[in-house]
HTML snippet that shows the backbone in 3Dmol.js (N, CA, C, O; Angstrom):
<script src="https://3Dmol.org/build/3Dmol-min.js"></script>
<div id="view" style="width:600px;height:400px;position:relative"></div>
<script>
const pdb = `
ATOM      1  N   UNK A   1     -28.016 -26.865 -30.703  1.00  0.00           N
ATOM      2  CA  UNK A   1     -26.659 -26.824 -31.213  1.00  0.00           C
ATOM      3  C   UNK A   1     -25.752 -26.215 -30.149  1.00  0.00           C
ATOM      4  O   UNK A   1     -25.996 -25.237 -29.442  1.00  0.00           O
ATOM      5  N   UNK A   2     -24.722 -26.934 -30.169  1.00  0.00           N
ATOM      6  CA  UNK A   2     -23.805 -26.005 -28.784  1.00  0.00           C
ATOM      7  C   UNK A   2     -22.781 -25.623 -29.792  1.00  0.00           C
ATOM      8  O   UNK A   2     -22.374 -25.907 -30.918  1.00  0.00           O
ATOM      9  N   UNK A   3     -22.566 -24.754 -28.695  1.00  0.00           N
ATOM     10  CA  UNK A   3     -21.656 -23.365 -29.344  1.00  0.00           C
ATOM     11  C   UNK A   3     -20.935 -22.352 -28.585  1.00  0.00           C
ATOM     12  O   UNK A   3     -21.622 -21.873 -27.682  1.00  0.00           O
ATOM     13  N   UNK A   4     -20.050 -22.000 -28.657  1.00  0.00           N
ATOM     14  CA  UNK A   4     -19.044 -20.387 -27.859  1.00  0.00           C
ATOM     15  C   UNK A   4     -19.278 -21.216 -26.720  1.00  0.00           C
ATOM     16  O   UNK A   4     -20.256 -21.296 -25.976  1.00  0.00           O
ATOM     17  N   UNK A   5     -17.497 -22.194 -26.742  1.00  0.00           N
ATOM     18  CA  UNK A   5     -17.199 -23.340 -25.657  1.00  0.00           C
ATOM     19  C   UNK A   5     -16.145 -22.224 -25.274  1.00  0.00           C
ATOM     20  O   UNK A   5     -15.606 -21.506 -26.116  1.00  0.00           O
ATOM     21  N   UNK A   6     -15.889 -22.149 -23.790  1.00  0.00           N
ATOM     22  CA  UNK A   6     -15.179 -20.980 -23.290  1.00  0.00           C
ATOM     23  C   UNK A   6     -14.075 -22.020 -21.993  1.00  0.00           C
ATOM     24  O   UNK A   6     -14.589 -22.649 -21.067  1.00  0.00           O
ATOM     25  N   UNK A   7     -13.131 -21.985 -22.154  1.00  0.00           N
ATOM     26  CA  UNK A   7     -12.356 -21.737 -21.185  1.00  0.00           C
ATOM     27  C   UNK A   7     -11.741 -21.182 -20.272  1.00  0.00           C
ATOM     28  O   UNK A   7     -10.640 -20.697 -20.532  1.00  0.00           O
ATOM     29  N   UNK A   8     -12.220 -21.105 -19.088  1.00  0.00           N
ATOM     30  CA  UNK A   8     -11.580 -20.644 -18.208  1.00  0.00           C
ATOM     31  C   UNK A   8     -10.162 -20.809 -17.120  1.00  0.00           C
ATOM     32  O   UNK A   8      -9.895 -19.965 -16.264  1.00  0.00           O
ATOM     33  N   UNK A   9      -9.460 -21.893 -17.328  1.00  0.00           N
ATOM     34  CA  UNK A   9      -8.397 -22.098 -16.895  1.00  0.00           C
ATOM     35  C   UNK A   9      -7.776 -22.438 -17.812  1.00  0.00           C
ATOM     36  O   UNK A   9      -8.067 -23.423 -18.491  1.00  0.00           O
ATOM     37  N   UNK A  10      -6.770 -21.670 -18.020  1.00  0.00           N
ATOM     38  CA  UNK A  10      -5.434 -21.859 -19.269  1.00  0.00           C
ATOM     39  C   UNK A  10      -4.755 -23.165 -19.016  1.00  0.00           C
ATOM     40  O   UNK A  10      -4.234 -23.815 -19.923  1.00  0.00           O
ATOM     41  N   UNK A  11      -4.773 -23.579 -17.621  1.00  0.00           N
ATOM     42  CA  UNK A  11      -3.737 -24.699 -17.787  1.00  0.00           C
ATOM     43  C   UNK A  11      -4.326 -26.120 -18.182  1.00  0.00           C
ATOM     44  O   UNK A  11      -3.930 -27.138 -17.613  1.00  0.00           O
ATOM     45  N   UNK A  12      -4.951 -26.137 -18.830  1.00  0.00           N
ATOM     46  CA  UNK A  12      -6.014 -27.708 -19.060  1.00  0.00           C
ATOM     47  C   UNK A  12      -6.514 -27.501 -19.992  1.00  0.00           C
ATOM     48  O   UNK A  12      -7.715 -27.737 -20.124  1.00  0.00           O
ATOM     49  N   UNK A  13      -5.633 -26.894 -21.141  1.00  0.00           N
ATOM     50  CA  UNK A  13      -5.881 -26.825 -22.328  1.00  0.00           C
ATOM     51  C   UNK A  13      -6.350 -27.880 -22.951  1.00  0.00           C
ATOM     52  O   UNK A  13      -7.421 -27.962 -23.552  1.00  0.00           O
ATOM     53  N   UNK A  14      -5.257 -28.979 -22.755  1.00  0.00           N
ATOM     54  CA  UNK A  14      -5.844 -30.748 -23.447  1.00  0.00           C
ATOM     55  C   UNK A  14      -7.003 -30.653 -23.044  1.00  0.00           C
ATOM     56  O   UNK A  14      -7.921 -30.272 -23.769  1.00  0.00           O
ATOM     57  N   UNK A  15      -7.127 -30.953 -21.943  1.00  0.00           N
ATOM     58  CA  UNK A  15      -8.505 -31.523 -21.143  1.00  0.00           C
ATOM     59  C   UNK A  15      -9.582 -31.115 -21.996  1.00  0.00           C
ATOM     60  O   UNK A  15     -10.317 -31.762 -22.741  1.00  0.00           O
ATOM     61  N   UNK A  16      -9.475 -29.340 -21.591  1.00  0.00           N
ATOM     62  CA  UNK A  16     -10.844 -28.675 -22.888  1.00  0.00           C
ATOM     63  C   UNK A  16     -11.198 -29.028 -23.779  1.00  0.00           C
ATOM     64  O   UNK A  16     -12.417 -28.912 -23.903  1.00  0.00           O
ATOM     65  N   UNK A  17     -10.415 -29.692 -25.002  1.00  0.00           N
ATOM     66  CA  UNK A  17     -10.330 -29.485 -26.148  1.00  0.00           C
ATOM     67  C   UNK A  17     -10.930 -31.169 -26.025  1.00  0.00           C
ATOM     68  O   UNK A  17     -12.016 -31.461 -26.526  1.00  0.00           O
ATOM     69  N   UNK A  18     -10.379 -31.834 -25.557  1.00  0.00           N
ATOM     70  CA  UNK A  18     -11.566 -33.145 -24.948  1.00  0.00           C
ATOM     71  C   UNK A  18     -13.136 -33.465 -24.770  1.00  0.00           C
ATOM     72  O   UNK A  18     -14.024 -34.163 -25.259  1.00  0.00           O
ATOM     73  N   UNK A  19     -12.902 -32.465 -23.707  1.00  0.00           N
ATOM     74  CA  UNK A  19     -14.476 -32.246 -23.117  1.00  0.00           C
ATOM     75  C   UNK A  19     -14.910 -31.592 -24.011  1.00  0.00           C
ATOM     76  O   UNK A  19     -16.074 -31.959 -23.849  1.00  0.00           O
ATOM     77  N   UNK A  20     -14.979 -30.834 -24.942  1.00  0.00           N
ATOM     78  CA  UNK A  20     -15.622 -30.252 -25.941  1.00  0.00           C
ATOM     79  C   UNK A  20     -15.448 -31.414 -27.114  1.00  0.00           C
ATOM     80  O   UNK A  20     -16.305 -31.214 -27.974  1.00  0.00           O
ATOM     81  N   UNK A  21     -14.809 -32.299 -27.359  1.00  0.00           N
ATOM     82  CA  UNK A  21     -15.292 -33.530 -28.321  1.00  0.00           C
ATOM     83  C   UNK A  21     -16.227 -34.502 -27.821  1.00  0.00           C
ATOM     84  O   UNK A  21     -16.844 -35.304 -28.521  1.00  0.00           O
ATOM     85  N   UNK A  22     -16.308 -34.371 -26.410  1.00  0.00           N
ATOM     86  CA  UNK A  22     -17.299 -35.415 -25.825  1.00  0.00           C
ATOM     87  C   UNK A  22     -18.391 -34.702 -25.879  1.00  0.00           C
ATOM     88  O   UNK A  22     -19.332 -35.441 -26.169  1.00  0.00           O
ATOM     89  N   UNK A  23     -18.770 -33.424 -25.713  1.00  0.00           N
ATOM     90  CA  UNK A  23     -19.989 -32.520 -25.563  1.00  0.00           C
ATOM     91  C   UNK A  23     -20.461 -32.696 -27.494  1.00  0.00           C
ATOM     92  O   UNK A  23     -21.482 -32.926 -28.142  1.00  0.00           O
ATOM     93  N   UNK A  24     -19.418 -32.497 -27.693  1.00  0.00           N
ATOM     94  CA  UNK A  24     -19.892 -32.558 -29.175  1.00  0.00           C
ATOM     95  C   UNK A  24     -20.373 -33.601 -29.583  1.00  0.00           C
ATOM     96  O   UNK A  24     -21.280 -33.237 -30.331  1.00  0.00           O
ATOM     97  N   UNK A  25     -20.336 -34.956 -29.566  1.00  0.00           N
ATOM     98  CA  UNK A  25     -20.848 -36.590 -29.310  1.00  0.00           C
ATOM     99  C   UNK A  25     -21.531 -36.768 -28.467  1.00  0.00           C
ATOM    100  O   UNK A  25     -21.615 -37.980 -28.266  1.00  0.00           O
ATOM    101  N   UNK A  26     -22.310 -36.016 -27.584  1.00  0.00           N
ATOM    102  CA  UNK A  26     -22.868 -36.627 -26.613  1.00  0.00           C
ATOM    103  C   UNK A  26     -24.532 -36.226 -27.821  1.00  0.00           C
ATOM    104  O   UNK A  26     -25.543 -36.009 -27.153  1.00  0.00           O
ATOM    105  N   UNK A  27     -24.650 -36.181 -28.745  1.00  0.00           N
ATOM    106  CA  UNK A  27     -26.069 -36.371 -29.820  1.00  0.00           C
ATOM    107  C   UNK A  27     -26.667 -35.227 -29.433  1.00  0.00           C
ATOM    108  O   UNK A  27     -26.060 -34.438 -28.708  1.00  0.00           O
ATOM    109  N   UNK A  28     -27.636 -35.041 -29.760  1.00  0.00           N
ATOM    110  CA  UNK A  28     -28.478 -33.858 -30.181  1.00  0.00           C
ATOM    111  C   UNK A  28     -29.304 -32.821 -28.652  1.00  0.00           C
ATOM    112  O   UNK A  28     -29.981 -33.407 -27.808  1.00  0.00           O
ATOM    113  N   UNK A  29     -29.049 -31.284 -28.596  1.00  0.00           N
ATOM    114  CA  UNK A  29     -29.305 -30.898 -27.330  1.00  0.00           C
ATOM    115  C   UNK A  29     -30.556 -29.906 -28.004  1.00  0.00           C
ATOM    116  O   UNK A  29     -30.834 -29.554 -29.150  1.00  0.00           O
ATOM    117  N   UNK A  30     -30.932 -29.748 -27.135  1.00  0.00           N
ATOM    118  CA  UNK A  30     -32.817 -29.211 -27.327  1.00  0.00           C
ATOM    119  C   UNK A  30     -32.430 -27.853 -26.444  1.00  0.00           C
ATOM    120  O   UNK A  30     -31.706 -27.790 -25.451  1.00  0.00           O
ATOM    121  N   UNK A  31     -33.287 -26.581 -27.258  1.00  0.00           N
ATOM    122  CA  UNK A  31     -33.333 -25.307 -27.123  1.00  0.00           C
ATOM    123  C   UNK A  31     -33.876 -24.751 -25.772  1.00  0.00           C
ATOM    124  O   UNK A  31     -34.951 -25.106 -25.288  1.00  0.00           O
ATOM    125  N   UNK A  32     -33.236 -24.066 -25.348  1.00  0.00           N
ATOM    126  CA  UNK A  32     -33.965 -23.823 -23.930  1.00  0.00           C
ATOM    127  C   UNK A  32     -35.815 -23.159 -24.349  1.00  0.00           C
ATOM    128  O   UNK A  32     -35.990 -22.932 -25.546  1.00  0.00           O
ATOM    129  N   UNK A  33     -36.695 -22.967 -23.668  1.00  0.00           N
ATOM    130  CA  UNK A  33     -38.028 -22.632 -23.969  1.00  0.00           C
ATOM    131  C   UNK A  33     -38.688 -22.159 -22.861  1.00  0.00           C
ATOM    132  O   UNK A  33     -38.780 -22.813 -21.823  1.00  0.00           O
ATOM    133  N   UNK A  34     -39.177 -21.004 -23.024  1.00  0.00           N
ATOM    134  CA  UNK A  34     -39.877 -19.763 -22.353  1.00  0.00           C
ATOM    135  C   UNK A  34     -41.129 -19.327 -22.779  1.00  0.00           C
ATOM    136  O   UNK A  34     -41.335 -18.865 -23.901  1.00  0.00           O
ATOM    137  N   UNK A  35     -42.123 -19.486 -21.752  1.00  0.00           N
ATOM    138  CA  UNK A  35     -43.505 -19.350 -22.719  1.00  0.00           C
ATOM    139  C   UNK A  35     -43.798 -20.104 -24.142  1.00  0.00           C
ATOM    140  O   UNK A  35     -44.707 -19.705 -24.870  1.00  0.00           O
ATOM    141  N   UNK A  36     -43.392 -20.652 -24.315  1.00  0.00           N
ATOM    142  CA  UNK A  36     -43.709 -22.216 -25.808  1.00  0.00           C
ATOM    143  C   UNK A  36     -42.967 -21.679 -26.686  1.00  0.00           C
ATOM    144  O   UNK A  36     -43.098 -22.122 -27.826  1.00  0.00           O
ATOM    145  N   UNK A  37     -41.825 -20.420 -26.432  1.00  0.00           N
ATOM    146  CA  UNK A  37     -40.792 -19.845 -27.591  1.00  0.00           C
ATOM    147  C   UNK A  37     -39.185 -20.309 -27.210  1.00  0.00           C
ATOM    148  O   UNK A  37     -38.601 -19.914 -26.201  1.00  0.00           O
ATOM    149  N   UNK A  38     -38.651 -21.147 -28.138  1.00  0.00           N
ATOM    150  CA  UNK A  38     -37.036 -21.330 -28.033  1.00  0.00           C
ATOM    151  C   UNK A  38     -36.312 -20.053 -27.780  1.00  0.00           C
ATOM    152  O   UNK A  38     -36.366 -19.137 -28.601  1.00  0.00           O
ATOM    153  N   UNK A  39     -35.729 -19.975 -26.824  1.00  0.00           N
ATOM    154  CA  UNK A  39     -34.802 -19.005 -26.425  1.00  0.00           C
ATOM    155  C   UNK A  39     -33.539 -19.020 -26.774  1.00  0.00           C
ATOM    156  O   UNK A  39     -33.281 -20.069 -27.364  1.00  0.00           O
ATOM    157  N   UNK A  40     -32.259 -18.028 -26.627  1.00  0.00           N
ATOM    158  CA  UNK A  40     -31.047 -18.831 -25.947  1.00  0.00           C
ATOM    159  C   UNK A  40     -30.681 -18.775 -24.453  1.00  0.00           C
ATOM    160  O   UNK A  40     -31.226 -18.012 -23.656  1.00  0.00           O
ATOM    161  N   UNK A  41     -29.742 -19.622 -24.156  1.00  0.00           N
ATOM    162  CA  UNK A  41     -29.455 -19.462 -22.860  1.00  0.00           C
ATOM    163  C   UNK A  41     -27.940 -20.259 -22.933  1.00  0.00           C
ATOM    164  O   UNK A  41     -27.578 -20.724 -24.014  1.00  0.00           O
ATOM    165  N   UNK A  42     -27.403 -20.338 -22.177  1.00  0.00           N
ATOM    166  CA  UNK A  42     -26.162 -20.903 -21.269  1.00  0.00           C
ATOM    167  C   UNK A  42     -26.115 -21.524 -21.008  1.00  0.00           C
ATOM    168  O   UNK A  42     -26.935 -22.276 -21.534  1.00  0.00           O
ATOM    169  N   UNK A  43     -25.227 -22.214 -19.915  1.00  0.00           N
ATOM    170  CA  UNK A  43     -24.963 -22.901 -19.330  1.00  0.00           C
ATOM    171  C   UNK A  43     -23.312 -23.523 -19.082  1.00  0.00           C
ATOM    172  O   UNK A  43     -22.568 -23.889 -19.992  1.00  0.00           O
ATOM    173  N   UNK A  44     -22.911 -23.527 -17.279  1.00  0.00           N
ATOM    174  CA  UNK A  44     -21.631 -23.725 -17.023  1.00  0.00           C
ATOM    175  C   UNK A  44     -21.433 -25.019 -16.441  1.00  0.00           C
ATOM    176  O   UNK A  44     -21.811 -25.457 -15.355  1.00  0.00           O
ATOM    177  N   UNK A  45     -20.855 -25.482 -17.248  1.00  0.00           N
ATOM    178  CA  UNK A  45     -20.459 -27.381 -17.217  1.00  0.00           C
ATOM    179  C   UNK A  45     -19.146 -27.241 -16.966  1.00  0.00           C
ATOM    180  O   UNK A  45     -18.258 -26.899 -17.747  1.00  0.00           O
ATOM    181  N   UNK A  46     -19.042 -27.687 -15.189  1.00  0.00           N
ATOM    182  CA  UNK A  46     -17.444 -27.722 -14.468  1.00  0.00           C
ATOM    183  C   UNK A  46     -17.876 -29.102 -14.782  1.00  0.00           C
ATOM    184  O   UNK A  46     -19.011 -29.568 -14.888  1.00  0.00           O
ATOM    185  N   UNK A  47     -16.483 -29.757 -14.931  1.00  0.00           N
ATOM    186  CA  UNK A  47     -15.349 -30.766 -15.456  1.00  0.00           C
ATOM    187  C   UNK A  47     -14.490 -30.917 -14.514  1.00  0.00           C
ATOM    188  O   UNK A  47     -13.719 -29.959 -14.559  1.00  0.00           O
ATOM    189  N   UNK A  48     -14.142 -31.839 -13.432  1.00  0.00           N
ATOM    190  CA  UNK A  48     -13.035 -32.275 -12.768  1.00  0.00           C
ATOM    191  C   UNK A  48     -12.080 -32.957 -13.301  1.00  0.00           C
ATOM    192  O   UNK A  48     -12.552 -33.955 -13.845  1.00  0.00           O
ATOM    193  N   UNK A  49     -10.830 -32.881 -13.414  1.00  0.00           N
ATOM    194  CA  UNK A  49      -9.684 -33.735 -13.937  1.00  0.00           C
ATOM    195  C   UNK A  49      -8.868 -34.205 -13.154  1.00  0.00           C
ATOM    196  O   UNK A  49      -7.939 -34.897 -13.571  1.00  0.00           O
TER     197      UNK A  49
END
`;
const viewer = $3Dmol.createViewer("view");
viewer.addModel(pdb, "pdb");
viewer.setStyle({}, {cartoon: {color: "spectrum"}});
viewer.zoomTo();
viewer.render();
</script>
């Protein structure tokens, strides 16, 4: 499940709010896994516009 979508540049507000409907449609994302146990973790997805 993705979740706590963060922006870091104020001025590409549209854009964000985009790329977070496409992340959200892009179907089902699988848990990160450490030793055979689901973790959480991160991850930073730059976006060029």
């Amino acid at each position: 499940m993705l979740s706590d979508f963060r922006l870091l540049d104020r001025t590409v507000v549209q854009k964000f709010d985009e790329a977070v409907r496409v992340l959200k449609l892009s179907g089902p994302w699988f848990p990160a896994i450490q030793h055979g146990y689901c973790v959480k973790a991160y991850y930073r997805q730059t976006f060029r516009f």
